[in-house]
C-alpha positions as CSV (number, residue, x, y, z in Angstrom):
1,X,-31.9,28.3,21.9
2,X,-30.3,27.1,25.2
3,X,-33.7,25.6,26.7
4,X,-34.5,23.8,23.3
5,X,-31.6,22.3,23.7
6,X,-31.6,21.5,27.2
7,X,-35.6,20.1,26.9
8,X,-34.2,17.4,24.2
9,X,-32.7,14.5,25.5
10,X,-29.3,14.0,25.0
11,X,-27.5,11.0,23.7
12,X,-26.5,10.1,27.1
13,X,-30.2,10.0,28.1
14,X,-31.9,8.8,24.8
15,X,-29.3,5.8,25.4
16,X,-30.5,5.0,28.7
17,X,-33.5,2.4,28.1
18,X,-33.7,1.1,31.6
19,X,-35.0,4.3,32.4
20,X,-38.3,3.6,30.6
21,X,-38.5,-0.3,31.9
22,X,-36.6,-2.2,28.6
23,X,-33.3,-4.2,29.2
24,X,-30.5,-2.6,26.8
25,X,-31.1,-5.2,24.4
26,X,-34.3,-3.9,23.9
27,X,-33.2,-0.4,23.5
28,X,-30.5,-1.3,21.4
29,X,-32.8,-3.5,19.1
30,X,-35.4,-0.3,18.4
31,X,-32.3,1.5,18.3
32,X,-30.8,-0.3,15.4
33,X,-34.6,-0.9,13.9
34,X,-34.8,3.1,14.1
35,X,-31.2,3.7,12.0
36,X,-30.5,-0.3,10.1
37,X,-30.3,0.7,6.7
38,X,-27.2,3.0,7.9
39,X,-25.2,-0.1,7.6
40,X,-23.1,-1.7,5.3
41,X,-24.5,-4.7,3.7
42,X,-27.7,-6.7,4.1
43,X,-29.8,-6.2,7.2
44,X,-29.7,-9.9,8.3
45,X,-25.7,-9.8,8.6
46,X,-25.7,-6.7,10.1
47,X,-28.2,-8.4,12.5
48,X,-26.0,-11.1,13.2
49,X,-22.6,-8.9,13.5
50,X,-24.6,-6.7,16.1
51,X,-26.2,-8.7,18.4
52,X,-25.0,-12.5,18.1
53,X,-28.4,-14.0,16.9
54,X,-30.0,-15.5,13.7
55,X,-32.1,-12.9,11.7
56,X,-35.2,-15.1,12.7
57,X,-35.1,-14.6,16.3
58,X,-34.3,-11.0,16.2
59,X,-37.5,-11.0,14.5
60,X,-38.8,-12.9,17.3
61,X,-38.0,-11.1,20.0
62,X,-38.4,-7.7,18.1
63,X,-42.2,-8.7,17.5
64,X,-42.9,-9.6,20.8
65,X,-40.7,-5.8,22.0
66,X,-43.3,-3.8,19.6
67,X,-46.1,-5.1,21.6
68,X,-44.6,-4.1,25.0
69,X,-45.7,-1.0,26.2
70,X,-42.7,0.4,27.5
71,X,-41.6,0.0,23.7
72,X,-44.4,2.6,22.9
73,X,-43.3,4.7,25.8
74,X,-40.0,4.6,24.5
75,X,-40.2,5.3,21.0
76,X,-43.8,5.6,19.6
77,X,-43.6,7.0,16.2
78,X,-41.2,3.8,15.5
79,X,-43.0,1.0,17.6
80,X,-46.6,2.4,15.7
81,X,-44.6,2.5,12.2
82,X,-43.4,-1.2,12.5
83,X,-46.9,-2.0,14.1
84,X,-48.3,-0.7,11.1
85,X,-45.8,-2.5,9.0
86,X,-46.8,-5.9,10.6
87,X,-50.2,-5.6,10.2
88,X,-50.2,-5.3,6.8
89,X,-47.9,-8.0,6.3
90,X,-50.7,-9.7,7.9
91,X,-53.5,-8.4,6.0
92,X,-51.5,-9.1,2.9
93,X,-50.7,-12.8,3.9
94,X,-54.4,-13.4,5.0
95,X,-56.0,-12.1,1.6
96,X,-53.7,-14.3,-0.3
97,X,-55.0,-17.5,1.2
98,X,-58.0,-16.7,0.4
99,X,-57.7,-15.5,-3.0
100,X,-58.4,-11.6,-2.4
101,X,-56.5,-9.2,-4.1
102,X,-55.6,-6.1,-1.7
């Protein structure tokens, strides 16, 4: 039990995104993308509360972090889930410009 323990990374080290070549911003951004609907309220405020910016540019700047690949080093399962979610979005807005239903 001891060395499945001691071959998962701790808090300590899961916290530590400069380790895998992302500012702490960026860690803390797919950190809060990873847990958000843990907090009170709407996402947008929570957003703001957390990290001092409008709901757009976290968007912003967490679109252009998912196409990093020291994003996907760091987290894959969540940087291919919200890749995955933006591509649809995508697919979704293209068919309705041109009239197809999806």
């Amino acid at each position: 039990m001891d060395s499945a323990n001691a071959s998962s990374p701790g808090p300590a080290e899961a916290a530590s995104p400069a380790v895998a070549g992302l500012t702490e911003r960026d860690g803390a951004i797919l950190a809060f993308e990873r847990h958000w609907w843990k907090y009170a309220g709407a996402k947008e405020q929570a957003i703001r509360d957390q990290f001092q910016m409008s709901a757009t540019r976290y968007y912003q700047v967490l679109n252009a972090l998912i196409d990093r690949p020291e994003a996907l080093a760091h987290d894959p399962l969540l940087v291919k889930r919200l890749r995955r979610l933006r591509a649809a979005r995508q697919r979704a807005r293209s068919a309705r410009r041109l009239g197809i239903e999806v």
